[in-house]
RODO-2510 file (C-alpha; in nm, 4 decimals, decimal comma):
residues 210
     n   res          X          Y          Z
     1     x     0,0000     0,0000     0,0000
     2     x     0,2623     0,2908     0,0750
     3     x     0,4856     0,3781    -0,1999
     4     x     0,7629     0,4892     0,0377
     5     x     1,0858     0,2586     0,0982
     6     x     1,0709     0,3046     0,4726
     7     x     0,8743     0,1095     0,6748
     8     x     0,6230     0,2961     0,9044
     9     x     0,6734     0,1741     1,3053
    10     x     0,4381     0,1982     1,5975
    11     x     0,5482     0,1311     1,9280
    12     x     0,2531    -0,0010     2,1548
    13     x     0,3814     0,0635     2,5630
    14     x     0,2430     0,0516     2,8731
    15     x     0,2171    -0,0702     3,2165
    16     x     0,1247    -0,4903     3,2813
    17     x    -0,1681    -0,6296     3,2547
    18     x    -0,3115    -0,2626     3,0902
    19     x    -0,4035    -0,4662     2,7450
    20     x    -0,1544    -0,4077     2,5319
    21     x    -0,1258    -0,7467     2,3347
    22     x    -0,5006    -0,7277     2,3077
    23     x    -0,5246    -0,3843     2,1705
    24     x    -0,2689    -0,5383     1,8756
    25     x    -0,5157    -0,8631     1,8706
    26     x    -0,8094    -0,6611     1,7515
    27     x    -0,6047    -0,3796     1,5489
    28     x    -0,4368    -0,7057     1,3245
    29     x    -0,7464    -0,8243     1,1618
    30     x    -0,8629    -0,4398     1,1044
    31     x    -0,5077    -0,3339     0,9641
    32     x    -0,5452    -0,6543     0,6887
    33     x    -0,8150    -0,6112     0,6132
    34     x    -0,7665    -0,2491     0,4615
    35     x    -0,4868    -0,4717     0,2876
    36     x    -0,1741    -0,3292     0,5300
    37     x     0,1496    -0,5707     0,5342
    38     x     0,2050    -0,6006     0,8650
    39     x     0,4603    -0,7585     1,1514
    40     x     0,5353    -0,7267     1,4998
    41     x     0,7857    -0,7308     1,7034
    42     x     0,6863    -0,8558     2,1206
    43     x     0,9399    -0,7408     2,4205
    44     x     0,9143    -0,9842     2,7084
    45     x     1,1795    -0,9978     2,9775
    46     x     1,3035    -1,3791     2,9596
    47     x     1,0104    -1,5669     2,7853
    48     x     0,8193    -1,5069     2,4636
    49     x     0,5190    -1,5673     2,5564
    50     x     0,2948    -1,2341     2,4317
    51     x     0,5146    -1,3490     2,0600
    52     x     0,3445    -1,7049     2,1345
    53     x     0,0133    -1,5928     2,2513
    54     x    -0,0386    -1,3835     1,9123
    55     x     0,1232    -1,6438     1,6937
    56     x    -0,2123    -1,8248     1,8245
    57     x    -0,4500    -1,6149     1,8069
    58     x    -0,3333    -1,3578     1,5040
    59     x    -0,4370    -1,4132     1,1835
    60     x    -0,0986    -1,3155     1,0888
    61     x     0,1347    -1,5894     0,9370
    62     x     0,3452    -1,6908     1,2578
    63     x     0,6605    -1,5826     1,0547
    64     x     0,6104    -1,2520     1,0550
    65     x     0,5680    -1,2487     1,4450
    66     x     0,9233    -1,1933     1,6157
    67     x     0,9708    -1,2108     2,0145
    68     x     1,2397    -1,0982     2,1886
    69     x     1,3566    -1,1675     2,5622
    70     x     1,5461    -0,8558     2,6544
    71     x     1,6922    -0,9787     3,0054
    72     x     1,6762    -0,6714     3,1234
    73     x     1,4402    -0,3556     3,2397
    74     x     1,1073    -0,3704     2,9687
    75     x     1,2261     0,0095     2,8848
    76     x     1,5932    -0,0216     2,8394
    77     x     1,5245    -0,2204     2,4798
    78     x     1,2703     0,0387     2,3706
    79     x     1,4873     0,3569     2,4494
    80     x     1,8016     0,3261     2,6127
    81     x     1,9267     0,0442     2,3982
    82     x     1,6936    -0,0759     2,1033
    83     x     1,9514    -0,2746     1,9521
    84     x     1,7753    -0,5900     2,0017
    85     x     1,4619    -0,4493     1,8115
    86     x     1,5925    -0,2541     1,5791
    87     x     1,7719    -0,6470     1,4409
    88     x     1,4468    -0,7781     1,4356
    89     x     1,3051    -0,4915     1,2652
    90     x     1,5509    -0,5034     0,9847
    91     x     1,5165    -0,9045     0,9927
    92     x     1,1890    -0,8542     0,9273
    93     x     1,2106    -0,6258     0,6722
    94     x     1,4818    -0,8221     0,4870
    95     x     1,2160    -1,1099     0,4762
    96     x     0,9102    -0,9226     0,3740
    97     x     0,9828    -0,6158     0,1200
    98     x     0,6214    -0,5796     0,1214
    99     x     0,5438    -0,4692     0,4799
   100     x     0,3889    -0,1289     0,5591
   101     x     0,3787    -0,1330     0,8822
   102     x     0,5693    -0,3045     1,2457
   103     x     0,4460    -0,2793     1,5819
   104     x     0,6929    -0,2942     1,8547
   105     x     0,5145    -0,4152     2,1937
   106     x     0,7444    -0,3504     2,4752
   107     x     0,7497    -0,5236     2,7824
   108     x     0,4970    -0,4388     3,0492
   109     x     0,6651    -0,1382     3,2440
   110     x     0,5491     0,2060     3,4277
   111     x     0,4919     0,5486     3,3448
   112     x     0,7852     0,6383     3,2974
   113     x     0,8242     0,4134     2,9785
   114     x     0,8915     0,5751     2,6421
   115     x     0,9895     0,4409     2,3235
   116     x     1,3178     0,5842     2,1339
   117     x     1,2126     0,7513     1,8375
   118     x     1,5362     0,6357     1,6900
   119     x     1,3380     0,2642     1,7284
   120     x     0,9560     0,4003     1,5855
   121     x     0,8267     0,6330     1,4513
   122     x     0,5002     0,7055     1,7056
   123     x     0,4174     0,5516     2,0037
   124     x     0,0972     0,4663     2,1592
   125     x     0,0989     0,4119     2,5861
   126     x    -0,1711     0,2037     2,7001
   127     x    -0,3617     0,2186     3,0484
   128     x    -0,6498     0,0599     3,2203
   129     x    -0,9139     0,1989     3,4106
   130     x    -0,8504    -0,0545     3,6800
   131     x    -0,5387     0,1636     3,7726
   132     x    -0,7540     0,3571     3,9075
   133     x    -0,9060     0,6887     3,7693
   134     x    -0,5919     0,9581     3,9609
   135     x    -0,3332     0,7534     3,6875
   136     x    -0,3338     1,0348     3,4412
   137     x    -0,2737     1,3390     3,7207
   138     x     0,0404     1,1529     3,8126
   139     x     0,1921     1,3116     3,4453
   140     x     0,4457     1,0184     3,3673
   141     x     0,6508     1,0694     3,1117
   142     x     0,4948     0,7734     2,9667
   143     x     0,1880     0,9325     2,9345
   144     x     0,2359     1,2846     2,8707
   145     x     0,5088     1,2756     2,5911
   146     x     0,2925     0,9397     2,4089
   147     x     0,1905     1,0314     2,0756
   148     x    -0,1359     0,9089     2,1773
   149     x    -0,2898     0,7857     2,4817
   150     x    -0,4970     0,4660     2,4627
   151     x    -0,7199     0,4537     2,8093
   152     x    -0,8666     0,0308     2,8357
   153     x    -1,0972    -0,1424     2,9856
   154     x    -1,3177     0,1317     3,0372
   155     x    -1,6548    -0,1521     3,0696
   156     x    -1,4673    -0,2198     3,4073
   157     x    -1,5040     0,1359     3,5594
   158     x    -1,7954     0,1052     3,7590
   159     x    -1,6284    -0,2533     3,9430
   160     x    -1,2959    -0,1017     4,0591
   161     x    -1,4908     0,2286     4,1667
   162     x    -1,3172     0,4284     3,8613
   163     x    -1,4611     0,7410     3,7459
   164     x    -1,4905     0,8179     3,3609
   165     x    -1,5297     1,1450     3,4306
   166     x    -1,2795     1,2266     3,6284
   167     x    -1,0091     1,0266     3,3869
   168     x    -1,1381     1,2494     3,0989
   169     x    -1,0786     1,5747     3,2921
   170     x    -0,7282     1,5014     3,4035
   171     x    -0,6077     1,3099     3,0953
   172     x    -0,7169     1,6244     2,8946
   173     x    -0,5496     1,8637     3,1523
   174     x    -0,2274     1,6932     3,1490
   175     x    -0,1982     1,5962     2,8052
   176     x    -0,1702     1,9180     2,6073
   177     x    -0,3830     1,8405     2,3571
   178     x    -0,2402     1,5036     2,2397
   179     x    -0,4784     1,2694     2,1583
   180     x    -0,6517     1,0306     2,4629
   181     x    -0,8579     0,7747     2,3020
   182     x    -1,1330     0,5001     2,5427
   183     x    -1,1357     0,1848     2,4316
   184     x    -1,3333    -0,1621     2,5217
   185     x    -1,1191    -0,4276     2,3284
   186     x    -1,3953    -0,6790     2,4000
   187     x    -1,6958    -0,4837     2,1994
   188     x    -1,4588    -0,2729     2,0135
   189     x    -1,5590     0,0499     2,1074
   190     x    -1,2684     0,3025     2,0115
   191     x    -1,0651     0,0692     1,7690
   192     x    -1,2103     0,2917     1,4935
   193     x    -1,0355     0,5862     1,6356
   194     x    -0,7339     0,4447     1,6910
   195     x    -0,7276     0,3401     1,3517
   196     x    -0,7957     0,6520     1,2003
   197     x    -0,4762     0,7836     1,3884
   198     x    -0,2501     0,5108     1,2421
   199     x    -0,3811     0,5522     0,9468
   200     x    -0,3284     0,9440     0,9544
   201     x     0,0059     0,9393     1,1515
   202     x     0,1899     0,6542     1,0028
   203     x     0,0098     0,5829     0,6569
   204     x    -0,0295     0,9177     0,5536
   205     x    -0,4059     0,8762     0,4655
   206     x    -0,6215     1,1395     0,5260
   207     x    -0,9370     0,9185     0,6912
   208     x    -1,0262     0,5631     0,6166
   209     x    -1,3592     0,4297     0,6220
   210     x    -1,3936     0,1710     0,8791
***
């Protein structure tokens, strides 16, 4: 689909547990779909077992599916040192000339995660509501420098005593305007939108129809 040489790269971060590998579960079958070569590349600390849990469930061909165990702090491969992905990345697109489009999962870390922008090219930092709804007024670095904000789970609000309302206000106060998008990765609610800003970001297309 893109004309370009370079290969566009999303990084997906964000603390454990906040749904990370199944944001990428539902955003696979959506990106092909709208016919987008895709791969991805999983951080996990000693194991591969997000890599093996998508080679599963994606209906990606398991080749194009790369883990790798960093041994060491989830955030040092994804900023300090992205060595490790950027071989897998260039593995990958040694093997498939065609792709459009790798996303980088990093390891389940805190706020203070960020991706090098030497490694991709945008990042998206996922939370849950089940962190509880003051998450955004702490300002991580994770969060507030994220080219977009992906807020999860938010079905589970009202059983962990969460308030919507109150995430809203403080993740638009201490985001500056960068996108926050809501998501419910079990009905789908917000997968639209966070299509629209790969699409627009990383693709270069003006608005899809979804």
């Amino acid at each position: 689909m893109m004309e370009s040489p370079s290969v566009a790269r999303l990084g997906i971060g964000g603390p454990v547990g906040s749904g990370k590998t199944a944001l990428i579960e539902n955003l696979v079958p959506r990106l092909l779909d709208k016919e987008i070569q895709l791969a991805i590349v999983t951080n996990d600390l000693l194991t591969q077992q997000d890599a093996d849990r998508l080679k599963r469930g994606s209906l990606l061909p398991t080749e194009r599916i790369v883990g790798v165990e960093t041994g060491s702090c989830p955030h040092t491969a994804i900023r300090e040192d992205p060595s490790m992905n950027l071989l897998a990345i260039a593995d990958l697109e040694q093997r498939f000339p065609d792709l459009d489009l790798i996303l980088v999962e990093s390891g389940g870390d805190n706020l203070a995660s960020t991706f090098s922008y030497d490694l991709v090219d945008a990042y998206i930092f996922v939370l849950d509501v089940g962190a509880g709804d003051d998450i955004p007024s702490k300002r991580g670095p994770g969060f507030t420098q994220a080219d977009l904000v992906v807020i999860n789970k938010i079905d589970l609000a009202p059983y962990v005593g969460a308030d919507l309302k109150v995430i809203r206000e403080e993740a638009t106060a201490n985001r500056q305007g960068k996108p926050v998008i809501y998501t419910n990765c079990k009905t789908g609610e917000g997968l639209s939108s966070v299509m629209e800003f790969i699409f627009q970001t990383l693709l270069f297309v003006d608005s899809v129809s979804l």
